[in-house]
C-alpha positions as CSV (number, residue, x, y, z in Angstrom):
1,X,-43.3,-4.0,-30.2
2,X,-40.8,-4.2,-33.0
3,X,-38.9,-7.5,-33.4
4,X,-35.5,-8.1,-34.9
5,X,-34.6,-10.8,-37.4
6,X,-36.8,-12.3,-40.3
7,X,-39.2,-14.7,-39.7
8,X,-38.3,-18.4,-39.9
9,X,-39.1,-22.0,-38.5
10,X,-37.2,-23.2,-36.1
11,X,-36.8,-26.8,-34.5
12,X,-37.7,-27.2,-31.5
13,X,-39.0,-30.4,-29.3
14,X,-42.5,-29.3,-29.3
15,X,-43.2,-29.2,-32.9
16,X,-40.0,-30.7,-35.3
17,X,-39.8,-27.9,-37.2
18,X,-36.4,-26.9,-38.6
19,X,-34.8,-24.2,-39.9
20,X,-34.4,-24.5,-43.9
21,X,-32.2,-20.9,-44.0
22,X,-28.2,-21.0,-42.8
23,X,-27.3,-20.7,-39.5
24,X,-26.9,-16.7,-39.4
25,X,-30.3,-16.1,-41.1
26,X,-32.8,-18.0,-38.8
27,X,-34.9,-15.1,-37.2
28,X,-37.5,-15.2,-35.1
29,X,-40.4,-13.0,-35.4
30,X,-42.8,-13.9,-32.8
31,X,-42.8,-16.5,-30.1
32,X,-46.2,-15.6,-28.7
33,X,-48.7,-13.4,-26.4
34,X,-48.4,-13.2,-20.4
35,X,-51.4,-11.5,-19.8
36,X,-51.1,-8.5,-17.9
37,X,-48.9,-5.2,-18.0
38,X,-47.5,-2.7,-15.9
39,X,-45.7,-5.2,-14.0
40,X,-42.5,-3.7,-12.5
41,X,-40.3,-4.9,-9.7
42,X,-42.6,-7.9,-9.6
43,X,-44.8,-5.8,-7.2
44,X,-47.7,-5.6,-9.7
45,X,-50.4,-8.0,-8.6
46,X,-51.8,-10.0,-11.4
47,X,-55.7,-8.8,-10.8
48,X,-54.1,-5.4,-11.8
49,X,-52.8,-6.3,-15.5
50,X,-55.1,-5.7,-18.0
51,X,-53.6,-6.3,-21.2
52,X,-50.6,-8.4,-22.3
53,X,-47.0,-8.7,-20.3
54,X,-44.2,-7.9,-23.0
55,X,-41.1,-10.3,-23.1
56,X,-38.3,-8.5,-24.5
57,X,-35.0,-11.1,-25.5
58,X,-31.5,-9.6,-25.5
59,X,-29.6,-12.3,-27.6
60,X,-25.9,-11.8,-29.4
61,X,-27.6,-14.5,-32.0
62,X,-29.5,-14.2,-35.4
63,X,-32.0,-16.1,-34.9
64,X,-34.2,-18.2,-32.3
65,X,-31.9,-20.0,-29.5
66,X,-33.2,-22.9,-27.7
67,X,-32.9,-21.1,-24.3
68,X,-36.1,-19.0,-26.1
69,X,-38.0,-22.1,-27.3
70,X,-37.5,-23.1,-23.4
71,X,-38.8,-20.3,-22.3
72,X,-41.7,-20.4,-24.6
73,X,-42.4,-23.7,-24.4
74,X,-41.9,-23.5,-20.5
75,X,-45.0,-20.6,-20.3
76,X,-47.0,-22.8,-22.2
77,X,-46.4,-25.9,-20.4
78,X,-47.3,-23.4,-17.1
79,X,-50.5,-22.2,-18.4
80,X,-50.1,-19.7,-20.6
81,X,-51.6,-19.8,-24.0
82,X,-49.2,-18.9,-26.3
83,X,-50.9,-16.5,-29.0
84,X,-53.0,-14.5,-26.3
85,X,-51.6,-14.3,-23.2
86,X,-47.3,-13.6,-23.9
87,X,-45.6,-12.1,-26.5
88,X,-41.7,-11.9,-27.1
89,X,-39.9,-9.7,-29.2
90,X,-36.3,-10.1,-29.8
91,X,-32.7,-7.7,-30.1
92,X,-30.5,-10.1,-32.3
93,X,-27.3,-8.3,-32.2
94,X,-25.6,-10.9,-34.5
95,X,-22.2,-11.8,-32.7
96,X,-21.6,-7.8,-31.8
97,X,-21.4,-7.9,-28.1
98,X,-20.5,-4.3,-27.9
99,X,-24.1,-4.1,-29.4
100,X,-25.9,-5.3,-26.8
101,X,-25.8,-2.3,-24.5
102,X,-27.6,0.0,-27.1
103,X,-30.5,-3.3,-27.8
104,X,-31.1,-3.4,-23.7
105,X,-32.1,0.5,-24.2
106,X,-34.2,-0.1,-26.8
107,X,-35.9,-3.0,-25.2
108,X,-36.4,-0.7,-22.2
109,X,-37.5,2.2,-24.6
110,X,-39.5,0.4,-26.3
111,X,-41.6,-0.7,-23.2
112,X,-41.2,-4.4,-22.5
113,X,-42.1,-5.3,-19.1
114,X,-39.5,-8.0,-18.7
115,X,-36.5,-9.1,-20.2
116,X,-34.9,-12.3,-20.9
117,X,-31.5,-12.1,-21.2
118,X,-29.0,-14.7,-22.7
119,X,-25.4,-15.0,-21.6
120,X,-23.5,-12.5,-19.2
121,X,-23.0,-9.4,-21.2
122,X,-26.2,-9.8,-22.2
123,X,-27.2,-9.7,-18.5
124,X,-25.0,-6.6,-17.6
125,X,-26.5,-4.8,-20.4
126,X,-30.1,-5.0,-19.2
127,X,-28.7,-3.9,-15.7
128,X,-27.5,-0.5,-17.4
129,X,-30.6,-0.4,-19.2
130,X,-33.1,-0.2,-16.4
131,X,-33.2,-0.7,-12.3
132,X,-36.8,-1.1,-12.5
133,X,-38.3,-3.4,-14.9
134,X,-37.4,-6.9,-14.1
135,X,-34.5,-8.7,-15.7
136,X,-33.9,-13.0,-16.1
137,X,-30.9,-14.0,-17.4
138,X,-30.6,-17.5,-18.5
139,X,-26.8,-19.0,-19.5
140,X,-24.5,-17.2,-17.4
141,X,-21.5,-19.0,-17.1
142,X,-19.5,-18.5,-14.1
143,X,-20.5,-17.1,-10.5
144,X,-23.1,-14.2,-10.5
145,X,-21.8,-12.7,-7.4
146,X,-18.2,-12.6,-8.9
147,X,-19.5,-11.3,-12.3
148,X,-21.3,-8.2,-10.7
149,X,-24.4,-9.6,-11.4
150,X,-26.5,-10.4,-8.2
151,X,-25.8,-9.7,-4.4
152,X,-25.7,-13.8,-3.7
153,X,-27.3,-16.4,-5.0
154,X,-29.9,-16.9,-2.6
155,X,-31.1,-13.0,-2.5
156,X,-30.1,-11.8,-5.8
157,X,-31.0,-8.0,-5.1
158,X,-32.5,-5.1,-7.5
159,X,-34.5,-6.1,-10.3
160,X,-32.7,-9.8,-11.5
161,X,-32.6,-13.1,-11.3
162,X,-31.9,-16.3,-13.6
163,X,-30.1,-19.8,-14.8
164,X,-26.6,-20.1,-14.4
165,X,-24.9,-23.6,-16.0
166,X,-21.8,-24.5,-16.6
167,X,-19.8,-24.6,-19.7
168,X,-16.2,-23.2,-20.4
169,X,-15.3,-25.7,-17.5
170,X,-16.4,-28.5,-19.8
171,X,-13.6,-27.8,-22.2
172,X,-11.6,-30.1,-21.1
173,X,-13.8,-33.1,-20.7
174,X,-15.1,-32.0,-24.6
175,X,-12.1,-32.7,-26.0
176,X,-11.6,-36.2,-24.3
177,X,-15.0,-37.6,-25.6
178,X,-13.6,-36.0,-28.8
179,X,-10.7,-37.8,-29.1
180,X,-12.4,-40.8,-27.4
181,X,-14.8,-40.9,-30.9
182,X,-11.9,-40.4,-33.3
183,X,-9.7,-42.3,-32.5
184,X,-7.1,-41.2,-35.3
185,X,-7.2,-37.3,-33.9
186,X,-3.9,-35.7,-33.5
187,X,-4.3,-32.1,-34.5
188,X,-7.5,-30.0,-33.3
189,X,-8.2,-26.2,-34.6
190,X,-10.0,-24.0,-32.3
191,X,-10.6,-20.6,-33.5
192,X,-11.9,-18.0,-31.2
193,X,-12.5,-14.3,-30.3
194,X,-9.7,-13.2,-27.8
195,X,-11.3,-10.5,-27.0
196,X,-14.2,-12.6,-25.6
197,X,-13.0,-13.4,-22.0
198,X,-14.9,-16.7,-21.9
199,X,-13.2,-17.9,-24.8
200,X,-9.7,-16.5,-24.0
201,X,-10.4,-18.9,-20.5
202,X,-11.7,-22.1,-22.5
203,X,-8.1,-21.4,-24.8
204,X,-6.2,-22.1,-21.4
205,X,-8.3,-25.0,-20.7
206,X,-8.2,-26.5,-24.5
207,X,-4.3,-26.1,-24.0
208,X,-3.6,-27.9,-21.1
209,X,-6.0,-30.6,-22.0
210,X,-4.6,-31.5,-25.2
211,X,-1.4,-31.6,-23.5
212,X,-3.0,-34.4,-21.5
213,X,-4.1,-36.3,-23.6
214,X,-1.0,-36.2,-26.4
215,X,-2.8,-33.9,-28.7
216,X,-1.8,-30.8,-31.0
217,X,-4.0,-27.7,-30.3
218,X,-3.8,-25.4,-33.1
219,X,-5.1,-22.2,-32.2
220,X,-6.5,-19.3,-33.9
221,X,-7.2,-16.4,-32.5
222,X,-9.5,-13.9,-34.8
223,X,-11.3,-10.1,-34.5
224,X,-13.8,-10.2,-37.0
225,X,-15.4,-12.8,-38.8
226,X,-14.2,-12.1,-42.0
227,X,-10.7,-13.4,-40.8
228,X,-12.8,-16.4,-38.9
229,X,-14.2,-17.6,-42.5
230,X,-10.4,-17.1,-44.1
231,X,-8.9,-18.6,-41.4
232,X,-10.8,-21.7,-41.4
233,X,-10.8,-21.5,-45.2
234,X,-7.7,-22.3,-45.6
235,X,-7.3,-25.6,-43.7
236,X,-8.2,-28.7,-45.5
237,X,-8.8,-32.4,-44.0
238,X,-5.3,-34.1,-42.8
239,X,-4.0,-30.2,-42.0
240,X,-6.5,-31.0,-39.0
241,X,-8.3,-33.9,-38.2
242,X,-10.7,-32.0,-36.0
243,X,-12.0,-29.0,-35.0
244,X,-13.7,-27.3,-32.2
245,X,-16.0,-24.5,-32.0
246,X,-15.9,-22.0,-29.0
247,X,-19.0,-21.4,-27.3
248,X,-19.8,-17.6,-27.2
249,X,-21.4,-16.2,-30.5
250,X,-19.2,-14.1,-30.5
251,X,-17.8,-13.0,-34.3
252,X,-20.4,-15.9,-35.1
253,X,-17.6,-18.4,-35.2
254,X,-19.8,-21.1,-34.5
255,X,-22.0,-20.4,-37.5
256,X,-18.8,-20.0,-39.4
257,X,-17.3,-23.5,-38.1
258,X,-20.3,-24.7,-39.4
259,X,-20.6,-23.7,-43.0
260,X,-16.5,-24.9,-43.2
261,X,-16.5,-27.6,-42.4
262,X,-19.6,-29.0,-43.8
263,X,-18.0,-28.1,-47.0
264,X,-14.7,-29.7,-46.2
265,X,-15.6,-32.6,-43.7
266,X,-13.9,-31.9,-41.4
267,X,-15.5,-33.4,-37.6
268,X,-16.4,-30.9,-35.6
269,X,-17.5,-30.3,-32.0
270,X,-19.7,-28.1,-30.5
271,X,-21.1,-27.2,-27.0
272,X,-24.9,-27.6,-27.9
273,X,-26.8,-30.0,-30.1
274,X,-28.4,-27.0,-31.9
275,X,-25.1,-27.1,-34.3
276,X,-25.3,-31.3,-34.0
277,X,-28.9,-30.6,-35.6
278,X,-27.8,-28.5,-38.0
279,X,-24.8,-30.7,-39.5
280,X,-21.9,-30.9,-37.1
281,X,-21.3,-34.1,-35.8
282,X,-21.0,-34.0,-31.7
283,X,-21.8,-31.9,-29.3
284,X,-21.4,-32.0,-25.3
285,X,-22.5,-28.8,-22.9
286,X,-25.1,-27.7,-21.2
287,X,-29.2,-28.0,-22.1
288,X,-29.7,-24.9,-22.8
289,X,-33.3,-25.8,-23.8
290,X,-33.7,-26.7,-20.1
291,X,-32.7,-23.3,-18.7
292,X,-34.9,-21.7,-21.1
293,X,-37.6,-23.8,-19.6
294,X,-36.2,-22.7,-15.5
295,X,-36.0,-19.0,-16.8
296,X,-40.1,-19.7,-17.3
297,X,-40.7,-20.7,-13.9
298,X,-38.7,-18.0,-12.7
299,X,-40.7,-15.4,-15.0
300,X,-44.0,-17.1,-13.4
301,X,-43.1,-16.0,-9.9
302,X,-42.5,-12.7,-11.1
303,X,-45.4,-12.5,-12.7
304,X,-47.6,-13.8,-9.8
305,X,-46.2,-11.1,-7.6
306,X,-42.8,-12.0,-6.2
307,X,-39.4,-9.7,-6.0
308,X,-37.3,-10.8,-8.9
309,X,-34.2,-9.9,-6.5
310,X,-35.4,-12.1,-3.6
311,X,-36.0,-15.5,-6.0
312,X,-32.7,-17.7,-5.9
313,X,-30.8,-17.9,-8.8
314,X,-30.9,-21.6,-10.2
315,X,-28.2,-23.4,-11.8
316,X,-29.4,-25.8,-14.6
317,X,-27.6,-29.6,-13.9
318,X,-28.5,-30.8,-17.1
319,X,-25.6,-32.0,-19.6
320,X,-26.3,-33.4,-23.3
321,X,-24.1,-35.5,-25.3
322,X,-25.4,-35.1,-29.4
323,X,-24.0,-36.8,-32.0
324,X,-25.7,-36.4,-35.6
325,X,-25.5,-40.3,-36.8
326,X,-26.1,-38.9,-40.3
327,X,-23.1,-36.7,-40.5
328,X,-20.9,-39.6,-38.9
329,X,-21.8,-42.1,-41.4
330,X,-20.9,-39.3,-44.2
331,X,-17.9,-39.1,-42.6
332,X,-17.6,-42.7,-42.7
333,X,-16.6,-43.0,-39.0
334,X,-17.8,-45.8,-36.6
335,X,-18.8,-44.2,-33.7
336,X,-18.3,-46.8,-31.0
337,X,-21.0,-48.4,-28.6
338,X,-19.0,-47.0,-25.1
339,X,-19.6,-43.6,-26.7
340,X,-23.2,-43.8,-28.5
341,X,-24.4,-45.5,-25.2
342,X,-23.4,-42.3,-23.4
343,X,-25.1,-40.0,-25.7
344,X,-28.5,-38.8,-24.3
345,X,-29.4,-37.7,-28.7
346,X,-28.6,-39.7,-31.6
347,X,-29.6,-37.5,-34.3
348,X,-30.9,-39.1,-37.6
């Protein structure tokens, strides 16, 4: 099974490792080896399987996400020896979401036996892909049902299942514990992908909170990412005070946040404490680790015999506050004790 993406480290809570390449060139080669094949439906009964189950990813990132070191780490922690009993091959499609139907095929072509897909379109493109092999979808934002994606969430139907948790509804409560660190923030950039209907939404949200609270939004909308990294080029430190990153990969705006403002220091927010680890300084969304980690338990029913379209779809409670201590002190900001108390990481 071919994988996509270079091979690289990344960090993870298992093993500390980080990532020494930027943001967009992480890859991941190979997360391991579930022992068995031919396993479609979930009808295949293990005593059956005689040689190893194929994980194929479907991810709009570059690289390794923590929802696949959850997973991975979630097998192992089940049972499964990592190295001889799963392997998992990865489709980065690198911020193109209209690239992610033509990756589902050539997972399916390519003869995986399950897929693990990350984020809604992800989802809907492994369900044009294939009715028959079976389909876990981990970070949908959003109700399945109304997305088109399961039947209910208690009997899924056809060939899926997954993790849903919650994120663009956290806009506004992000940009409170913003302001609520930084004290001096008046003007906020968020740049995003309008074409991306979960960041169009979180726009709204952002908009109506910073009305709320007294603060400037000053929004960017942008179609590639060449006009993300010259639009955030060309603000400098007191045109903003802060700025936001969207959630979706979309463009790779995250990424690109990333690389700006560590060159500019700027504070920046995020929705997951892999970009806290990586040099921005807070994040607050969902554990995304964690629903990596569900999606295994979910693949381990499938794998033992059941119907992926009769297991519930979870939803994945789990919120993180990050901040990266490290960066803050660059910045010379004093994050207060009301706000590092709250924080479930303090990043060194």
């Amino acid at each position: 099974m071919n994988v996509g993406g270079s091979s690289a480290s990344i960090r993870d809570r298992g093993s500390g490792r980080r990532c020494k390449r930027p943001l967009r060139r992480c890859g991941l080669a190979l997360l391991g080896l579930l022992a068995g094949a031919g396993l479609h439906g979930g009808s295949a009964d293990a005593a059956e399987r005689t040689g190893p189950i194929k994980i194929g990813a479907l991810t709009q990132s570059w690289g390794a996400t923590p929802e696949m070191v959850g997973l991975r780490d979630g097998l192992v922690a089940l049972g499964y020896r990592e190295g001889e009993q799963f392997v998992i091959g990865v489709r980065f499609t690198q911020g193109d979401i209209a690239a992610l139907t033509a990756a589902a095929r050539d997972l399916v072509q390519s003869g995986v036996d399950l897929i693990f897909a990350i984020g809604v379109t992800a989802a809907r493109a492994a369900q044009l892909a294939t009715n028959r092999i079976p389909i876990v979808f981990a970070s949908v934002v959003g109700d399945p049902v109304a997305l088109g994606l399961v039947q209910s969430y208690a009997r899924p139907g056809g060939n899926i299942t997954g993790v849903l948790h919650e994120d663009i509804d956290l806009s506004a409560k992000r940009l409170e514990i913003f302001k609520e660190m930084l004290p001096g923030l008046k003007r906020v950039l968020f740049t995003y992908d309008p074409n991306d209907t979960d960041e169009a939404a979180a726009a709204r949200l952002y908009r109506a909170a910073a009305r709320q609270l007294g603060l400037v939004l000053v929004e960017k909308p942008v179609r590639t990412e060449e006009e993300a990294r010259t639009t955030l080029a060309k603000f400098r430190k007191g045109e903003v005070d802060g700025i936001i990153a969207p959630s979706n990969l979309s463009l790779n705006i995250p990424g690109v946040v990333l690389d700006a403002t560590s060159q500019r220091t700027i504070p920046t927010m995020f929705n997951g404490a892999f970009y806290v680890e990586r040099g921005g300084l807070v994040s607050y969304g969902p554990d995304f680790y964690e629903s990596g980690r569900q999606a295994a338990r979910l693949m381990d029913k499938i794998v033992k015999g059941e119907n992926p379209g009769r297991i519930p779809v979870e939803a994945n409670p789990k919120m993180e506050l990050a901040i990266n201590m490290k960066v803050a002190r660059a910045l010379k900001l004093t994050i207060s004790p009301a706000v590092s108390q709250r924080a479930n990481r303090l990043i060194e």
